[in-house]
PDB file as gemmi writes it, atoms N, CA and C in Angstrom:
CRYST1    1.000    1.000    1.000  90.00  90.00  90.00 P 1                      
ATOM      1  N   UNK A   1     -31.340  11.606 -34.642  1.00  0.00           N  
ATOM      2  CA  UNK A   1     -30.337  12.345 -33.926  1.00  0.00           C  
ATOM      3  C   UNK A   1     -29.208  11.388 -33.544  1.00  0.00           C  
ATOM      4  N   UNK A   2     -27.676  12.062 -33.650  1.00  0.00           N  
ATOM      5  CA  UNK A   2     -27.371  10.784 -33.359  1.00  0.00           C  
ATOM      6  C   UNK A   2     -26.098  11.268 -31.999  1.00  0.00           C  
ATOM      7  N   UNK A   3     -25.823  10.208 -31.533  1.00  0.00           N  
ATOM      8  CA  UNK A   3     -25.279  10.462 -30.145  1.00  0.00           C  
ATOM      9  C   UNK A   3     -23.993  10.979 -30.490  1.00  0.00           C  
ATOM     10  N   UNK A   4     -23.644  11.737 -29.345  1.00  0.00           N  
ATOM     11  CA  UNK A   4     -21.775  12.144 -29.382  1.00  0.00           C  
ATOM     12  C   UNK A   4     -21.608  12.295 -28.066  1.00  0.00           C  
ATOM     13  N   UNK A   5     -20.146  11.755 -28.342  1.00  0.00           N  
ATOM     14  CA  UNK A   5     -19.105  11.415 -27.002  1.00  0.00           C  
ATOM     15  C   UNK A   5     -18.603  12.429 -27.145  1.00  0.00           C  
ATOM     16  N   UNK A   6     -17.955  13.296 -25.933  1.00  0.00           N  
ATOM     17  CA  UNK A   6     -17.507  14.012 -25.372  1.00  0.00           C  
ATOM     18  C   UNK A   6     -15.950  13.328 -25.164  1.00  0.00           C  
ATOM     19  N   UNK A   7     -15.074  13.756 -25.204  1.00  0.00           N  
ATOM     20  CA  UNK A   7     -13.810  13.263 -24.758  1.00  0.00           C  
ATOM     21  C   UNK A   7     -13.180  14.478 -23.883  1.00  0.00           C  
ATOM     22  N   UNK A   8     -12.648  13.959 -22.402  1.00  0.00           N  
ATOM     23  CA  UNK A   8     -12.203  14.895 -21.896  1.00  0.00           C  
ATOM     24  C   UNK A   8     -10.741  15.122 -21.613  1.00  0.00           C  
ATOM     25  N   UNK A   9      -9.562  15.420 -21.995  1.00  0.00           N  
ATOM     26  CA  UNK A   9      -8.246  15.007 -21.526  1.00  0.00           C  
ATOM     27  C   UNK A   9      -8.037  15.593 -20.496  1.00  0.00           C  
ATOM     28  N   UNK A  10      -7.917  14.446 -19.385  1.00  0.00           N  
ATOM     29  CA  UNK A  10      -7.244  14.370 -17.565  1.00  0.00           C  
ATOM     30  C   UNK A  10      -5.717  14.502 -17.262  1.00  0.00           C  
ATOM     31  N   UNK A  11      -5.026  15.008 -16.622  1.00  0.00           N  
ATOM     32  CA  UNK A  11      -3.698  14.344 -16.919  1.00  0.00           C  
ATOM     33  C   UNK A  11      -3.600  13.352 -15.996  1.00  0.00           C  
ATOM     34  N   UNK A  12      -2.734  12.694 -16.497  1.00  0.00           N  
ATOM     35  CA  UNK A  12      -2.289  11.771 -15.262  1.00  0.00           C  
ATOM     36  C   UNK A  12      -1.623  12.450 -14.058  1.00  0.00           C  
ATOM     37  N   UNK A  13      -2.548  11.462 -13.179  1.00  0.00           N  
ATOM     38  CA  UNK A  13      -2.275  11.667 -11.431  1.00  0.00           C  
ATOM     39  C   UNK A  13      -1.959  10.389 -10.438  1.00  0.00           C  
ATOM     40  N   UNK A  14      -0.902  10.934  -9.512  1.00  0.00           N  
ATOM     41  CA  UNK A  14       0.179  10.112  -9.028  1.00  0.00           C  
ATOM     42  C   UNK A  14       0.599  10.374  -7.886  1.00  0.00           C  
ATOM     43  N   UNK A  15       1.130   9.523  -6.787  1.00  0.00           N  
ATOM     44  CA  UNK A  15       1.678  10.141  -5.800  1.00  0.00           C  
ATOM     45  C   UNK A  15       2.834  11.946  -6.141  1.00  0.00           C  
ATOM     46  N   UNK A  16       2.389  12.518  -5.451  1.00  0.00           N  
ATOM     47  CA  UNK A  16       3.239  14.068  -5.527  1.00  0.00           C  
ATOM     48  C   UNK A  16       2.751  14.870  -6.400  1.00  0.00           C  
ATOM     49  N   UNK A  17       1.408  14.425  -6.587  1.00  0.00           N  
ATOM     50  CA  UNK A  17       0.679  15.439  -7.957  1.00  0.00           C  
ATOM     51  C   UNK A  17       0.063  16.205  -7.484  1.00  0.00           C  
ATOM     52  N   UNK A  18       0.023  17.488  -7.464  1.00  0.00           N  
ATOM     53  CA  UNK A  18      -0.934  18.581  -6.918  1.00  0.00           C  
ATOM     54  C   UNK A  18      -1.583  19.344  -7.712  1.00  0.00           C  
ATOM     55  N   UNK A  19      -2.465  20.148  -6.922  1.00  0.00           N  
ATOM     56  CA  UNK A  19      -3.951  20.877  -8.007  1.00  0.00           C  
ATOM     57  C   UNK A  19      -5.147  20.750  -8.242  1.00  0.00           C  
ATOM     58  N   UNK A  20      -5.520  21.262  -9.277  1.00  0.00           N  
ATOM     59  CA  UNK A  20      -7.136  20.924  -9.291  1.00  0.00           C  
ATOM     60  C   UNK A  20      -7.702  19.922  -9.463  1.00  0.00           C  
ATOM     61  N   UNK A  21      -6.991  19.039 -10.333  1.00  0.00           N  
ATOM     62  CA  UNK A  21      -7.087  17.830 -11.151  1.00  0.00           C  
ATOM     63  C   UNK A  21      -7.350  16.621 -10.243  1.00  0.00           C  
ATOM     64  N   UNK A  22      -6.330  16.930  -9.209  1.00  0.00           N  
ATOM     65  CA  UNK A  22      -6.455  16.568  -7.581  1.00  0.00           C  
ATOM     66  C   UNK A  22      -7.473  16.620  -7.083  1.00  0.00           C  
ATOM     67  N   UNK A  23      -7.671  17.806  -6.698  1.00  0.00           N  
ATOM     68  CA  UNK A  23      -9.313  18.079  -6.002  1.00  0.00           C  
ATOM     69  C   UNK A  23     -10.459  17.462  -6.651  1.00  0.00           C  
ATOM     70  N   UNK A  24     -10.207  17.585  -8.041  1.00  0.00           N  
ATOM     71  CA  UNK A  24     -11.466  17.195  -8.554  1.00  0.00           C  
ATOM     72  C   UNK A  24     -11.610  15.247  -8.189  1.00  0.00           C  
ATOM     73  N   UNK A  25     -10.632  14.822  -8.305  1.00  0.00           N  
ATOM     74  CA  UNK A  25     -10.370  13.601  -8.164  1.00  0.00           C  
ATOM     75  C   UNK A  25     -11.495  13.440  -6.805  1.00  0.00           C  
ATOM     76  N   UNK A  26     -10.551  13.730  -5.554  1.00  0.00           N  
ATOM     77  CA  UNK A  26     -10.794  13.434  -4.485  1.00  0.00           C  
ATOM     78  C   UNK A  26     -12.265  13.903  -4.152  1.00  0.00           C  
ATOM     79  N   UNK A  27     -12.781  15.068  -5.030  1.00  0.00           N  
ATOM     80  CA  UNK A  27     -14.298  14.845  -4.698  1.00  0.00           C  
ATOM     81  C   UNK A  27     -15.013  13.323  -4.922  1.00  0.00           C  
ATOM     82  N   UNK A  28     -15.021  13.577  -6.496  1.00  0.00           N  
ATOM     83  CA  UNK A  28     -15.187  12.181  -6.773  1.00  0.00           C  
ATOM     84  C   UNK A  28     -15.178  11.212  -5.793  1.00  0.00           C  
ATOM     85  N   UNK A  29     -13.833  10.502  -5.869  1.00  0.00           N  
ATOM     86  CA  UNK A  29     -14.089   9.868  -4.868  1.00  0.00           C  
ATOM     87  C   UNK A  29     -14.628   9.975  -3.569  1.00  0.00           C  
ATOM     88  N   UNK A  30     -14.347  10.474  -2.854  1.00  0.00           N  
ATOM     89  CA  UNK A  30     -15.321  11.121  -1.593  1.00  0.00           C  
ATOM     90  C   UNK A  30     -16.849  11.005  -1.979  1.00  0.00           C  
ATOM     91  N   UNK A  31     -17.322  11.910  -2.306  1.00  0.00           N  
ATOM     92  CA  UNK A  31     -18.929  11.986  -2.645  1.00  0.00           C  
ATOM     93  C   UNK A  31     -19.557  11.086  -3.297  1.00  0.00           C  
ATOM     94  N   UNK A  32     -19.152  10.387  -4.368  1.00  0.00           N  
ATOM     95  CA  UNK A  32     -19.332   9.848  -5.388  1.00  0.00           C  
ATOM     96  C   UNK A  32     -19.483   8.343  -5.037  1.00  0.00           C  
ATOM     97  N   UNK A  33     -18.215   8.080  -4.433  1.00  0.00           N  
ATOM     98  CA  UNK A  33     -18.025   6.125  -4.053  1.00  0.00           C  
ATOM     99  C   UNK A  33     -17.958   6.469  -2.355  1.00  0.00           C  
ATOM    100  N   UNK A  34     -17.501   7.666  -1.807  1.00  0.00           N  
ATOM    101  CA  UNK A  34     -17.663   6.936  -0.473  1.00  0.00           C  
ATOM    102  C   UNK A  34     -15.895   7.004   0.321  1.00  0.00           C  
ATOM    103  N   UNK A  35     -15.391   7.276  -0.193  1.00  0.00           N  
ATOM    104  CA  UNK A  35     -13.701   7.099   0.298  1.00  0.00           C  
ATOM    105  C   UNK A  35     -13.453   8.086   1.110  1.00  0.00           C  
ATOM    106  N   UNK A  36     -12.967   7.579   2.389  1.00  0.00           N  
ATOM    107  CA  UNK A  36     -13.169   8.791   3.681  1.00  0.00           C  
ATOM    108  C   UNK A  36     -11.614   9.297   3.351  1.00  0.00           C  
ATOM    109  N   UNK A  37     -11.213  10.190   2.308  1.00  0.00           N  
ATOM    110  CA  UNK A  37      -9.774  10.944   1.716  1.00  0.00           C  
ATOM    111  C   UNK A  37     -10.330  12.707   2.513  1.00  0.00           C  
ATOM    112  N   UNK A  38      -9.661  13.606   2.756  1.00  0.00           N  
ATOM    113  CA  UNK A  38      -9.002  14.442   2.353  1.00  0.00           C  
ATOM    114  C   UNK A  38      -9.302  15.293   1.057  1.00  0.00           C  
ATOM    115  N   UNK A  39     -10.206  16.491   0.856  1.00  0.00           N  
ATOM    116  CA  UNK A  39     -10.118  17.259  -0.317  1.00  0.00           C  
ATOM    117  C   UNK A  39      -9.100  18.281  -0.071  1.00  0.00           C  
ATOM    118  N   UNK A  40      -7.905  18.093  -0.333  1.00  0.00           N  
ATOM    119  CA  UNK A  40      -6.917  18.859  -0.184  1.00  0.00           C  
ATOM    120  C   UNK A  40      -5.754  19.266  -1.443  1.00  0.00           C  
ATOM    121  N   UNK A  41      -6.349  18.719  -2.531  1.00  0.00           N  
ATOM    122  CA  UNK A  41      -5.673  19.111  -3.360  1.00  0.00           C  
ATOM    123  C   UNK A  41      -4.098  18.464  -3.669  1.00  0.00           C  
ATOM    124  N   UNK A  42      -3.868  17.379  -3.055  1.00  0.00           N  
ATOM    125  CA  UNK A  42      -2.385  16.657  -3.051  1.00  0.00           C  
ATOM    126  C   UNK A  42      -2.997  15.117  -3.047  1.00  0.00           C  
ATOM    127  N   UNK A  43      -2.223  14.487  -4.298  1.00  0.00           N  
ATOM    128  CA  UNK A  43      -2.354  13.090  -4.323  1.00  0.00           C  
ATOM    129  C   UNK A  43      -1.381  12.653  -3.049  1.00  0.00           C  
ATOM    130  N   UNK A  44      -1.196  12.181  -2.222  1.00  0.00           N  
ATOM    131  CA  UNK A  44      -1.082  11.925  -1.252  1.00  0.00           C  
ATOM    132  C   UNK A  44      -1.116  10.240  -0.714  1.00  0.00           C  
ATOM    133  N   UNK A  45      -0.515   9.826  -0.026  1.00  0.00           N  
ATOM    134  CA  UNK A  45      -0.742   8.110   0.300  1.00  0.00           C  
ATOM    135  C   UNK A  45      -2.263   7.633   0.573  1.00  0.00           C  
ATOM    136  N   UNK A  46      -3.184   8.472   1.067  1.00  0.00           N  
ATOM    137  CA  UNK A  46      -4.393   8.805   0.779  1.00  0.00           C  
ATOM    138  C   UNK A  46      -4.919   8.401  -0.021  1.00  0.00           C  
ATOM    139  N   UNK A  47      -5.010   9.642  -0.951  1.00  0.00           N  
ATOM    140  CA  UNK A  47      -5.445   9.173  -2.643  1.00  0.00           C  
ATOM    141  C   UNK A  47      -5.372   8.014  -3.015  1.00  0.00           C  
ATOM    142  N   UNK A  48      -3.751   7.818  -3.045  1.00  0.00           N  
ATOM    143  CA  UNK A  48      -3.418   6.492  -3.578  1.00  0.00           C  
ATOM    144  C   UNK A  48      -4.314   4.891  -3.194  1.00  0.00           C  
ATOM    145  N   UNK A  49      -4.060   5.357  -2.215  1.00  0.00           N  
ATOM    146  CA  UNK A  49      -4.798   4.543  -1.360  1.00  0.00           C  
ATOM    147  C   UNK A  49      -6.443   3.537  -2.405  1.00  0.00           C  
ATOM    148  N   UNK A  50      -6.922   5.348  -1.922  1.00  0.00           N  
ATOM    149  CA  UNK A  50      -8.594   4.896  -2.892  1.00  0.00           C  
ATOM    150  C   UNK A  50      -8.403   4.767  -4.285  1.00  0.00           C  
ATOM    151  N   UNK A  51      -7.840   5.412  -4.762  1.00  0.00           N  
ATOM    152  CA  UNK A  51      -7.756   4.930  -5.980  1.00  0.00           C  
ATOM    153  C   UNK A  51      -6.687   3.289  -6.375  1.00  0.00           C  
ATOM    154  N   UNK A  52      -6.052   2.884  -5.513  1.00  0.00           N  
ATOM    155  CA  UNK A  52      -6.084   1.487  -5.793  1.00  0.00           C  
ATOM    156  C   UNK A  52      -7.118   0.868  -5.519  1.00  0.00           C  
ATOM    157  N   UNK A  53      -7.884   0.822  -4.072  1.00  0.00           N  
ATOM    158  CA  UNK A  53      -9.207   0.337  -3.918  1.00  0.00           C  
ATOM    159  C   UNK A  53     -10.222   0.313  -4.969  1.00  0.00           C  
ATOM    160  N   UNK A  54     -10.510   1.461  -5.703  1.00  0.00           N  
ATOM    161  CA  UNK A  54     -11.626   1.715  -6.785  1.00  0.00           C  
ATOM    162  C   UNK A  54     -11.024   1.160  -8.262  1.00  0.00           C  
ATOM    163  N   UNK A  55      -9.673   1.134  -8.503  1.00  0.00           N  
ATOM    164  CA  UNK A  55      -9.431  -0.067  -9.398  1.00  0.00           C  
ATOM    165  C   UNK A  55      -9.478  -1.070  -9.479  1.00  0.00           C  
ATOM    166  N   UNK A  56      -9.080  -2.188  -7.602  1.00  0.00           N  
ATOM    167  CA  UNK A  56      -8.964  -3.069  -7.919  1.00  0.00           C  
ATOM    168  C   UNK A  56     -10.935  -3.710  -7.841  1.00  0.00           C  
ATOM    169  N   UNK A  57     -11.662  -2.805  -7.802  1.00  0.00           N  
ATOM    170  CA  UNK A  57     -13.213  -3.325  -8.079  1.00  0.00           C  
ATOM    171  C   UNK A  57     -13.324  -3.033  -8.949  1.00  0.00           C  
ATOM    172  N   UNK A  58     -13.217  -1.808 -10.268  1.00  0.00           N  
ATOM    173  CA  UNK A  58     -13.511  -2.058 -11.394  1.00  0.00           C  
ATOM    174  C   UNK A  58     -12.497  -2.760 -12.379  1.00  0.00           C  
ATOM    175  N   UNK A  59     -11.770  -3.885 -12.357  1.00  0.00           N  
ATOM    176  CA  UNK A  59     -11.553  -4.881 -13.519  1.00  0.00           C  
ATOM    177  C   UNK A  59     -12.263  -4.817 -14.640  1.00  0.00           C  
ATOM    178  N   UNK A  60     -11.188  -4.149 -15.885  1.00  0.00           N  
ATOM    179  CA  UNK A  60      -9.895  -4.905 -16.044  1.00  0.00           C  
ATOM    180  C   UNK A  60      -8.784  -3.662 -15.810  1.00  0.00           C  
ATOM    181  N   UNK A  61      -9.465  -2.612 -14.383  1.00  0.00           N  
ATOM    182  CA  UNK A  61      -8.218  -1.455 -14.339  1.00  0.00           C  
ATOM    183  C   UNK A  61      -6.898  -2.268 -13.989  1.00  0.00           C  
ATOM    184  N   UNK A  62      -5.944  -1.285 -14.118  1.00  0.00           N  
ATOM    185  CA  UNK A  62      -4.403  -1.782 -13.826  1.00  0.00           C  
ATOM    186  C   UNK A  62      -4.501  -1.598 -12.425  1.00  0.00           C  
ATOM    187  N   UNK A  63      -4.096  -2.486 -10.973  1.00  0.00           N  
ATOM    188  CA  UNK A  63      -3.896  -1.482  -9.766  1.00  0.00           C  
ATOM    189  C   UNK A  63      -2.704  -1.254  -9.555  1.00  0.00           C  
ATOM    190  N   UNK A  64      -2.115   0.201  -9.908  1.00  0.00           N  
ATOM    191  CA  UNK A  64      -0.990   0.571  -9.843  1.00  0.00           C  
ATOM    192  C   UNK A  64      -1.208   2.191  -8.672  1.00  0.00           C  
ATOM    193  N   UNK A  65      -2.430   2.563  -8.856  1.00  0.00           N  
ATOM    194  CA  UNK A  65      -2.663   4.023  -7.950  1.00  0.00           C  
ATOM    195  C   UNK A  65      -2.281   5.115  -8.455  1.00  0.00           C  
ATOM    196  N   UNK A  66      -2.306   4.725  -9.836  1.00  0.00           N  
ATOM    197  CA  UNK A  66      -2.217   6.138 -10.722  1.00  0.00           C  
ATOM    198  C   UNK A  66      -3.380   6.306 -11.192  1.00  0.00           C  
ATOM    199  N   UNK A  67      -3.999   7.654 -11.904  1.00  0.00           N  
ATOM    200  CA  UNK A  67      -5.315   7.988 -12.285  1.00  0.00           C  
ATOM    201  C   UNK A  67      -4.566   8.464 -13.855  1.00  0.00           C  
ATOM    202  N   UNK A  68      -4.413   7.184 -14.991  1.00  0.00           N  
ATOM    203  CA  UNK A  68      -4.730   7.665 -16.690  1.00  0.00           C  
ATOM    204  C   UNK A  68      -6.010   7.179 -17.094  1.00  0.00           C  
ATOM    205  N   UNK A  69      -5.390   7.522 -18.137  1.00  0.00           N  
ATOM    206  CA  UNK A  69      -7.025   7.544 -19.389  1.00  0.00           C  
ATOM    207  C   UNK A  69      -7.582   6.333 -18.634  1.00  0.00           C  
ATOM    208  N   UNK A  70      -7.364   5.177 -18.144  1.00  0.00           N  
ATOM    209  CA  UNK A  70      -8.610   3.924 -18.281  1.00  0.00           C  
ATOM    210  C   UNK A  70      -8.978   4.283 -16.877  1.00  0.00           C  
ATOM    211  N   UNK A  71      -8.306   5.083 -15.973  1.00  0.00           N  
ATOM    212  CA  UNK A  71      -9.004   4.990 -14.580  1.00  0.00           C  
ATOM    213  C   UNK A  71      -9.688   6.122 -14.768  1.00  0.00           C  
ATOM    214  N   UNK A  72      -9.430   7.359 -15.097  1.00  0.00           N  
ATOM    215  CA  UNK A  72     -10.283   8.673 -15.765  1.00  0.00           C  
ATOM    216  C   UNK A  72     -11.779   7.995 -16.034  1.00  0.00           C  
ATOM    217  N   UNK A  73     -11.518   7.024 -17.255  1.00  0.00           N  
ATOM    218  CA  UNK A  73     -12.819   6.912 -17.994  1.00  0.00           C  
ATOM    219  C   UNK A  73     -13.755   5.705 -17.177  1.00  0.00           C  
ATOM    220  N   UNK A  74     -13.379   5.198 -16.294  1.00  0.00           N  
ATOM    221  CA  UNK A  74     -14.536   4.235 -15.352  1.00  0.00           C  
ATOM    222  C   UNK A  74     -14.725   5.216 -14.184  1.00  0.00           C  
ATOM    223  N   UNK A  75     -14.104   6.165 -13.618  1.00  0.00           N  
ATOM    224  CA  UNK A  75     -14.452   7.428 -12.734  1.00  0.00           C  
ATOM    225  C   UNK A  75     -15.597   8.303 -12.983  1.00  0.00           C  
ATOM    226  N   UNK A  76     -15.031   8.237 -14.913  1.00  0.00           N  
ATOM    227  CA  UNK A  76     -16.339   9.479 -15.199  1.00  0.00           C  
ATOM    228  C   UNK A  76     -17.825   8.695 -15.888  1.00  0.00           C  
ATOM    229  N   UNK A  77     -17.595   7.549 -16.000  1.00  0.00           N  
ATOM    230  CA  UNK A  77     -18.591   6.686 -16.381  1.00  0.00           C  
ATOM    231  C   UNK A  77     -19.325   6.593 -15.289  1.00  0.00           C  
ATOM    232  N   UNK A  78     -19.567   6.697 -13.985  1.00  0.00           N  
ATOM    233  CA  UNK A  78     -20.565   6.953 -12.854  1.00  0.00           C  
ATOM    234  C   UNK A  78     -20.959   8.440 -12.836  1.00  0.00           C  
ATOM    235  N   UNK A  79     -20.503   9.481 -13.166  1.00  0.00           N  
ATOM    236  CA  UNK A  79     -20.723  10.401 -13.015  1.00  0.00           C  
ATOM    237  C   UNK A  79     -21.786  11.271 -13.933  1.00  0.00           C  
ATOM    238  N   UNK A  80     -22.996  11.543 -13.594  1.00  0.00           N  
ATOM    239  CA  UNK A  80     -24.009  12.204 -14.346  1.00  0.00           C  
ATOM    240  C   UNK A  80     -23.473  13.804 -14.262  1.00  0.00           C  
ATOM    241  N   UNK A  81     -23.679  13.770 -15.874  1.00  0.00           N  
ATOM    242  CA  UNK A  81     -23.325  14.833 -16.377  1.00  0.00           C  
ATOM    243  C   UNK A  81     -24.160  16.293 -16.188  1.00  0.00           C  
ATOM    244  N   UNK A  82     -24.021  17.007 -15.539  1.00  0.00           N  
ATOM    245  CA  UNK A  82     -25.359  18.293 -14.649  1.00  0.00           C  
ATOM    246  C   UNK A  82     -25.579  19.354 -16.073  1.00  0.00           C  
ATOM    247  N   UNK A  83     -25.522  18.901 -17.149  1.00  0.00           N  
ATOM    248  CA  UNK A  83     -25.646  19.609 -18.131  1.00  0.00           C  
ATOM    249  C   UNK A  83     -26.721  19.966 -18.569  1.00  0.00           C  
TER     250      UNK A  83                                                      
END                                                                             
């Protein structure tokens, strides 16, 4: 049998980004690592916040406090899949 990757496209998220994509984020973080944020659905100075924190521990992320593809994919690399 042989394995397959799933690829999921995230969009990028940024200060002034709102929505689900948002929420889903901020669970994550919240539940997941621990980041006392706000599930409110707005990337926010907040957000930003943890998500520079949670980049600058997983190296070799960029810390810029945006959420693309390389911060997406070390986010969803902790995350067990309830499938």
């Amino acid at each position: 049998m042989q394995a397959t990757t799933t690829t999921i496209n995230m969009p990028l998220l940024k200060t002034g980004t709102n929505g689900e994509a948002v929420r889903f984020l901020q669970e994550v973080l919240k539940r997941r690592y621990g980041y006392n944020i706000a599930i409110d659905a707005i990337f926010g100075p907040n957000s930003a916040a943890a998500v520079k924190d949670f980049q600058a521990k997983h190296p070799p992320l960029v810390v810029d406090g945006e959420v693309g593809k390389n911060t997406w994919r070390e986010l969803s690399a902790h995350i067990a899949c309830p499938c």
